[in-house]
C-alpha positions as CSV (number, residue, x, y, z in Angstrom):
1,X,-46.1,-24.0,-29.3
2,X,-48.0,-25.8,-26.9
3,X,-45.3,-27.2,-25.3
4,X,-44.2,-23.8,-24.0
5,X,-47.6,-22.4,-22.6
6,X,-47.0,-22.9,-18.9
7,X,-43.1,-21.9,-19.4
8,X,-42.7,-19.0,-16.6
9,X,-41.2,-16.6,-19.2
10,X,-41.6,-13.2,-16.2
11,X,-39.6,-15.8,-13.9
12,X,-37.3,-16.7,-16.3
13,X,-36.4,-13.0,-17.5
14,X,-36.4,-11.9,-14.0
15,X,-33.8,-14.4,-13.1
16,X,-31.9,-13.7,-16.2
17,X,-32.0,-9.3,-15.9
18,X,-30.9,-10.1,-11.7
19,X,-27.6,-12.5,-12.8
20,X,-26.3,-10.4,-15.5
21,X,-26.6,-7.4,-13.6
22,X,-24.9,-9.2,-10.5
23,X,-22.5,-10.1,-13.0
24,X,-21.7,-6.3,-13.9
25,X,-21.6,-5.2,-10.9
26,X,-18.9,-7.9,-10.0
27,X,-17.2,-6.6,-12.9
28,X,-17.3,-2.7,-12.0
29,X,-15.5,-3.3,-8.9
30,X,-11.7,-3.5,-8.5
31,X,-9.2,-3.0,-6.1
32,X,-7.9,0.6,-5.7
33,X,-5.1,1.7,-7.1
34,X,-4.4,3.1,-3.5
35,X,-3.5,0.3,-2.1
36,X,0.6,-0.6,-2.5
37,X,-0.2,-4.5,-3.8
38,X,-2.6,-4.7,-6.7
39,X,-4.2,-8.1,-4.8
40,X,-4.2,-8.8,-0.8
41,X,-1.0,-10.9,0.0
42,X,-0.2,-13.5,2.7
43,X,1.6,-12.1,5.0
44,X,2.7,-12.6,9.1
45,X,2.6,-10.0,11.7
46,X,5.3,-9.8,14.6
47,X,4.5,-8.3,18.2
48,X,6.6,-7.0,20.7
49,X,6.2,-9.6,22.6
50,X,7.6,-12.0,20.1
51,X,3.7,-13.9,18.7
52,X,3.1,-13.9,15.3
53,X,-0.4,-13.6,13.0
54,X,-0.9,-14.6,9.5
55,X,-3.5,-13.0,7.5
56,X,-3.9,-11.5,4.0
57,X,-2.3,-7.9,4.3
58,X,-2.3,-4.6,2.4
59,X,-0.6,-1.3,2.8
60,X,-3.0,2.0,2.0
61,X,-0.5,4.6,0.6
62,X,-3.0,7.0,0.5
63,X,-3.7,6.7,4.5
64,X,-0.4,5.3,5.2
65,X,-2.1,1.9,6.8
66,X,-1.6,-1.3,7.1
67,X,-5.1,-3.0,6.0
68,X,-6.2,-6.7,6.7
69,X,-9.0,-9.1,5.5
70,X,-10.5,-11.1,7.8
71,X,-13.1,-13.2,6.3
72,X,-15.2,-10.6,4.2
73,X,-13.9,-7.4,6.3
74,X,-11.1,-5.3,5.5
75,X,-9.6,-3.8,8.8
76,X,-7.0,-0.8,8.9
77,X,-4.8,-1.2,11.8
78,X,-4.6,2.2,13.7
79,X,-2.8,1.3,16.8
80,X,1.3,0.1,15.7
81,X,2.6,0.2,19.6
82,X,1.9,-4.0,19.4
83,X,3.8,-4.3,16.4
84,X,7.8,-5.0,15.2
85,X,7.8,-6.0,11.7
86,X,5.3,-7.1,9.1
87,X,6.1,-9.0,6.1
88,X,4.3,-9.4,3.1
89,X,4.8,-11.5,0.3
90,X,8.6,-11.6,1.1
91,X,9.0,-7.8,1.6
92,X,9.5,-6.7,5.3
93,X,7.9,-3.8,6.7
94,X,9.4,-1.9,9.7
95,X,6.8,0.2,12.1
96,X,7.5,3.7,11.4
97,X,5.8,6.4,13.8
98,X,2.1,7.0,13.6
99,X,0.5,4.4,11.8
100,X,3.2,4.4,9.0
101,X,5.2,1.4,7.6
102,X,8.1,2.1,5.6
103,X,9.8,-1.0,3.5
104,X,13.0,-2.2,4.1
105,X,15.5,-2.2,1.1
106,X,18.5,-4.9,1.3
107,X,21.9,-3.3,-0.1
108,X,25.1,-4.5,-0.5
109,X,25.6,-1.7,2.3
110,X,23.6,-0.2,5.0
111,X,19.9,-0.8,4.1
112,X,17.2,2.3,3.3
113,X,14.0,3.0,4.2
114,X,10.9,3.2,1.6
115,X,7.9,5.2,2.9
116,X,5.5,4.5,0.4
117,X,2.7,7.5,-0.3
118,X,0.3,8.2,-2.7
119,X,-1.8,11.7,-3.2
120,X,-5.4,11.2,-5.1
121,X,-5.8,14.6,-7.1
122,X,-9.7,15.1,-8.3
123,X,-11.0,16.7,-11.4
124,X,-14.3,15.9,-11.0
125,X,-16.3,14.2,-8.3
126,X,-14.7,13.8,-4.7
127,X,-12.9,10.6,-5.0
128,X,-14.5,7.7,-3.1
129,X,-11.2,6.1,-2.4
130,X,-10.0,5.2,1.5
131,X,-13.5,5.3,2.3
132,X,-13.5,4.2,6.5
133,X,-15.4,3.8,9.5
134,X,-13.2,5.6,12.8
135,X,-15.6,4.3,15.0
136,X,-16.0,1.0,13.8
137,X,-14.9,-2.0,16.7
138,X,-14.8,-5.6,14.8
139,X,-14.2,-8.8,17.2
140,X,-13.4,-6.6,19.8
141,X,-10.1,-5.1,18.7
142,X,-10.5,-1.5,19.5
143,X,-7.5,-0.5,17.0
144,X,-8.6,-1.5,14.2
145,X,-11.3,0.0,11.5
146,X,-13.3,-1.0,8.7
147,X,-12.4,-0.1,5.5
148,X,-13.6,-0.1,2.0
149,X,-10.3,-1.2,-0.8
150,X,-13.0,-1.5,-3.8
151,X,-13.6,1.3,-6.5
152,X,-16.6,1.8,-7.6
153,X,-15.8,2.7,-11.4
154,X,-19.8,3.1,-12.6
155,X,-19.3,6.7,-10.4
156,X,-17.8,9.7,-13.1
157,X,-15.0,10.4,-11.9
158,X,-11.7,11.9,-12.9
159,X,-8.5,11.4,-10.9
160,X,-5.0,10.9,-11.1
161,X,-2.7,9.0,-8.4
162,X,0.4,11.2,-8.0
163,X,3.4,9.0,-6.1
164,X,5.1,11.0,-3.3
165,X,7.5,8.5,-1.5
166,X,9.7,9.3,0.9
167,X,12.9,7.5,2.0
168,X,15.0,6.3,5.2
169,X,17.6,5.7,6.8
170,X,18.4,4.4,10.8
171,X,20.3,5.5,12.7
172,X,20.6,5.3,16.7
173,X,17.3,3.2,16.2
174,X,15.9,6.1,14.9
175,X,14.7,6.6,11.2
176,X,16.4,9.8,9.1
177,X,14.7,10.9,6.3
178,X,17.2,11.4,3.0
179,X,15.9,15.0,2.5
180,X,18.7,15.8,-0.6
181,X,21.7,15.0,-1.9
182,X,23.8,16.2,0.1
183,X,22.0,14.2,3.0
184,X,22.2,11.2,1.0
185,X,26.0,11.7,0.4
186,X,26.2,12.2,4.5
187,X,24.9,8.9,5.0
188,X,26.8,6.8,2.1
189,X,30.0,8.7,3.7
190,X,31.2,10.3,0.2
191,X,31.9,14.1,-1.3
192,X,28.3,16.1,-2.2
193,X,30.6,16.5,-5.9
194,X,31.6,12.8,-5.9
195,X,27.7,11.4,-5.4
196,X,26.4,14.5,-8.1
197,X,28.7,13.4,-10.9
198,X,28.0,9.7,-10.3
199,X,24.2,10.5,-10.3
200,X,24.5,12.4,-13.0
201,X,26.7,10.8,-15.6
202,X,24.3,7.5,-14.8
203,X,21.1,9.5,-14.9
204,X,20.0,8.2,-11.4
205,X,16.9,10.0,-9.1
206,X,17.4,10.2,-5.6
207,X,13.4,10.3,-5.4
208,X,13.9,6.9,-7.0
209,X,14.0,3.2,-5.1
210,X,15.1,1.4,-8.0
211,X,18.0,4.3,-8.3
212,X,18.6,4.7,-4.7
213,X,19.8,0.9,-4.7
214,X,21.7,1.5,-7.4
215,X,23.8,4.7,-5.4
216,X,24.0,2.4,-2.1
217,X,25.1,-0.5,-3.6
218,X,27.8,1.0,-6.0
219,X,29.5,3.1,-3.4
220,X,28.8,-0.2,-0.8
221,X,31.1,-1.4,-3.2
222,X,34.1,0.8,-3.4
């Protein structure tokens, strides 16, 4: 036993009590469910005035913002005016107004327009999700705020994520939302009858993406 007299057991235990509960924390925190990508992807952002920035990207559907990490900081960016297009992980955003991006869908056809949203609906505590500082200026750019993407699941809470997309189309430059059938038939240029026995012999939602593409690319086709 002597051997282990002048071992610093208090130091030891200490060290041990700090790592694992570094180690738990670690573990308690995740990416919100919020955010439209379950991990930050590369992506590239286009200006007007035709430069380009590559940076790890994010889209808050609950906010409906763009987010970026820089280093450590997640920024949302709250001024669009400087931007075309941003593509991330092969998908191409379009600047919608506000600070909204809304996702480009290829077709065989004209393409459509996904604006993705999210609501958060409490039970029980507020919901600590798309926690952000509006006054916040990091490396001088004025636009863009700090935000928090992690969830902190030690707090009790009880919540559901209730998905509320919208979708596009353009035309005149403009975007037009696809408010009903009937506006959806408008824009694929068929009957309101033709387009609701199509939809409904193939059990297709028009508050669908995957469905939409199926509609635009089968009447793309006739």
């Amino acid at each position: 036993m002597k051997k282990f007299e002048n071992f610093p057991f208090n130091s030891f235990l200490t060290f041990a009590f700090t790592f694992l509960f570094s180690l738990n924390l670690f573990a308690q925190k995740e990416y919100s469910p919020e955010l439209l990508f379950p991990e930050f992807k590369r992506g590239i952002i286009t200006f007007t005035n035709g430069s380009v920035h590559e940076t790890d990207l994010n889209y808050v559907t609950t906010l409906e913002s763009m987010v970026i990490k820089e280093g450590e900081k997640y920024l949302l960016i709250r001024k669009t005016s400087d931007i075309t297009m941003i593509s991330i992980d092969g998908r191409l955003f379009l600047r919608g107004p506000g600070t909204r991006f809304y996702e480009q869908i290829e077709t065989q056809g004209i393409p459509f327009y996904v604006q993705h949203r999210k609501q958060i609906i409490s039970q029980g505590k507020a919901v600590a999700y798309g926690v952000y500082s509006a006054t916040a200026a990091v490396s001088g750019a004025q636009y863009e705020t700090v935000y928090d993407p992690f969830v902190d699941k030690k707090v009790d809470q009880k919540f559901e994520m209730k998905s509320n997309n919208l979708f596009h189309v353009k035309q005149k430059q403009k975007f037009v939302m696809i408010q009903n059938q009937k506006r959806l038939a408008s824009t694929l240029g068929v009957s309101a009858k033709t387009l609701e026995a199509y939809m409904k012999a193939n059990s297709l939602n028009c508050k669908s993406s995957d469905d939409l593409l199926v509609v635009f690319n089968h009447f793309a086709a006739e």
